[in-house]
N, C-alpha and C positions, 0 to 999 in steps of 0.2 A: 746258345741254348734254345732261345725260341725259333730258331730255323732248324733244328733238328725235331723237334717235337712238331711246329708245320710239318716237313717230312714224311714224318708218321700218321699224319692225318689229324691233329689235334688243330686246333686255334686257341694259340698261346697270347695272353693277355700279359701286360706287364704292369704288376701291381709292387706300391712300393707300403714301406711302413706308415707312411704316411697319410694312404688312401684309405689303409685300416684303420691308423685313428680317427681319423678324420669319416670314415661310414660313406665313404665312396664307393668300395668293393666291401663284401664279406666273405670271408672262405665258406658260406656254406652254399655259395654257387656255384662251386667249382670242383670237378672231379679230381684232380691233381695239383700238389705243389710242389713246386721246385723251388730250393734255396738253392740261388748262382751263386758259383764262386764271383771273385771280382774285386777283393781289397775294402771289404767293408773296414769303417774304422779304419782303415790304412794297412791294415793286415801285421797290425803293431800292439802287445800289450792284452794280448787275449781277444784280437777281433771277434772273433765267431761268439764271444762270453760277453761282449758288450752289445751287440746283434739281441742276444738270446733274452738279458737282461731286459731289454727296450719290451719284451712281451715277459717274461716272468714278474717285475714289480709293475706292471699293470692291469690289473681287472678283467678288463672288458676285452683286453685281447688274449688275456692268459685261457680266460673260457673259450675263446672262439677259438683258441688252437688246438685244447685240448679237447673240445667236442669236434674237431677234424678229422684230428689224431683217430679217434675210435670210432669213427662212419667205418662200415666195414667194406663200403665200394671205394672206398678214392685209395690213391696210391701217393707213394711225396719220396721225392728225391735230394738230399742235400748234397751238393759239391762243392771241396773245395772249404769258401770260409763258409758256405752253407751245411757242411759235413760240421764244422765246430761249432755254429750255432744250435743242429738238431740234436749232436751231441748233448750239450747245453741245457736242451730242452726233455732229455730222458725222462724225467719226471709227468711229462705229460704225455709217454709216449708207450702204448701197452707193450709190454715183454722187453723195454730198453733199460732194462735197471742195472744191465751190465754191462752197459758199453763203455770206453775209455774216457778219458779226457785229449785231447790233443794239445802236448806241449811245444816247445819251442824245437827244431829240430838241432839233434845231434851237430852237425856242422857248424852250429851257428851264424847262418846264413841263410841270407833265401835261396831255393833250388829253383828253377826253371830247365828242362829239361825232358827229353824224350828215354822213359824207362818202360820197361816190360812187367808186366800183372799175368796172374793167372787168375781166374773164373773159376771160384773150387764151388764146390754142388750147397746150395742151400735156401733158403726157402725164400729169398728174394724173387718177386715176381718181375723185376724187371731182368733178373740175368736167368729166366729158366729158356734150359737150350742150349746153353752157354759153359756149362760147365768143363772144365779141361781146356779149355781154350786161353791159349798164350798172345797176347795182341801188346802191340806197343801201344802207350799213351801217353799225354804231355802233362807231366807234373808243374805246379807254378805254385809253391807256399813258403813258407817261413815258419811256419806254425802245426809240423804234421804229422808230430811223431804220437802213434796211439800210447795212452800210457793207462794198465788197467790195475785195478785192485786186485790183490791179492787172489788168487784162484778162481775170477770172472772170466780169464779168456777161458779154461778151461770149460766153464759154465755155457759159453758161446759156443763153444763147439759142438759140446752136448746138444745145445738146443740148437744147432743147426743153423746158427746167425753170422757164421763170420764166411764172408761170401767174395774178398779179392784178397791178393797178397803179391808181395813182391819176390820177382825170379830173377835170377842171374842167367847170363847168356847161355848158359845150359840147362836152362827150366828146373832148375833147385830154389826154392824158398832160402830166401837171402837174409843177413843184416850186414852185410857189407856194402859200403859205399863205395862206388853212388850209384850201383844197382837199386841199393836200398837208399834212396833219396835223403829220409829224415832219421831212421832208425830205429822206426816202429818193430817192436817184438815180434818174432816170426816173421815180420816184411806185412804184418796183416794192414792192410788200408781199402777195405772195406766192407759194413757190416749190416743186418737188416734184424727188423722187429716186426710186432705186431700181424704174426703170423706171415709177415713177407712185404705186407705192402709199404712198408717207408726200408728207404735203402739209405744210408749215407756213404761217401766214399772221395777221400783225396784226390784221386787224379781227375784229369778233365777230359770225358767219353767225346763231350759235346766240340771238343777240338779238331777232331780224326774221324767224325763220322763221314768225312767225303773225300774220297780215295785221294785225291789231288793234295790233302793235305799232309800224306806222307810220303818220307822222302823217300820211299823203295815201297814197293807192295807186289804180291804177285798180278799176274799178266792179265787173271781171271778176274777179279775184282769188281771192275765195273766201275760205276758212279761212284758207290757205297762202300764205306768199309765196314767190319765186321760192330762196328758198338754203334751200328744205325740200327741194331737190335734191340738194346735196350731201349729206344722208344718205341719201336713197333709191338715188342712186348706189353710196353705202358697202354699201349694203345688195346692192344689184344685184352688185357685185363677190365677194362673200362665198357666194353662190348659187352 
């Protein structure tokens, strides 16, 4: 994740929970955040909810996230068990009052695996540009199937928040496995608030951002693959 954001032209810091308790870093020096995937908690028993906890029953980091959250220049990205954790953190997160929770997935298993998303139009400022756009990406969870209340996804669409979904090898919106990895309703796996700038979303951009690291691409491609976008995006915005 922090070699794709270098990339882009950022200088990415690696700040843990611990630096924030502790008043080593404060997010209010920094224009972006990213919650990495990566097995926090062991990616077992609601990881992204034990994450999210460590900042909801504390004080002093509960405010410093949510005066983050509503700077209207920074942007935040969660993937992965950082997509369960901002999830998690709805509450402190303007216009995320109807995002999902992320349950255990359908298969009962963890997936790891290379699947297809589509880029549908919404008001995520890391994926504008993007929209209509079919890319493979590498799913890795055990915990990723969106599950919403009662007539919020419906709400998301309205407002223009649900921003990736999973397709079948004929670009149709899937819940078949293992198209659909975990078995998220409509294949939706990812979504954005607070007028655009916090994104969350299951699969991993930050794996495939360099052509090399897929196993077929076209000829044209270059260096880069197509979700080297969404930091240069982050990066456009912060400009």
């Amino acid at each position: 994740m922090a070699a794709a954001f270098d990339r882009a032209g950022f200088a990415a810091v690696d700040v843990t929970m611990s630096d924030l308790q502790d008043q080593r870093h404060h997010l209010k020096d920094f224009q972006g955040l990213v919650a990495c995937g990566g097995f926090s908690f062991g990616d077992v028993l609601g990881a992204g909810q034990g994450w999210a906890k460590s900042i909801l029953f504390e004080p002093m980091l509960r405010q410093q996230f949510e005066a983050f959250f509503t700077r209207e220049e920074i942007f935040a990205l969660g993937v992965c068990n950082g997509c369960q954790m901002m999830a998690a953190l709805k509450d402190l997160i303007p216009g995320a009052q109807h995002w999902p929770r992320f349950g255990a997935n359908q298969s009962g298993q963890f997936e790891s695996r290379v699947i297809m998303v589509e880029v549908l139009p919404s008001d995520s400022v890391l994926l504008q540009g993007m929209a209509g756009t079919r890319i493979p990406v590498v799913v890795a969870h055990g915990e990723g199937r969106a599950q919403f209340a009662q007539d919020t996804l419906k709400m998301l669409r309205a407002g223009n928040q649900v921003s990736l979904r999973f397709v079948d090898n004929y670009g149709r919106t899937t819940d078949r496995y293992p198209f659909n990895p975990n078995g998220s309703t409509d294949g939706v796996t990812g979504l954005c608030a607070a007028d655009g700038r916090v994104t969350i979303m299951m699969p991993h951009p930050e794996r495939n951002f360099r052509t090399v690291t897929n196993s077929w691409h076209p000829e044209d491609w270059g260096e880069h693959g197509p979700w080297l976008r969404i930091f240069q995006n982050a990066r456009a915005f912060v400009d």
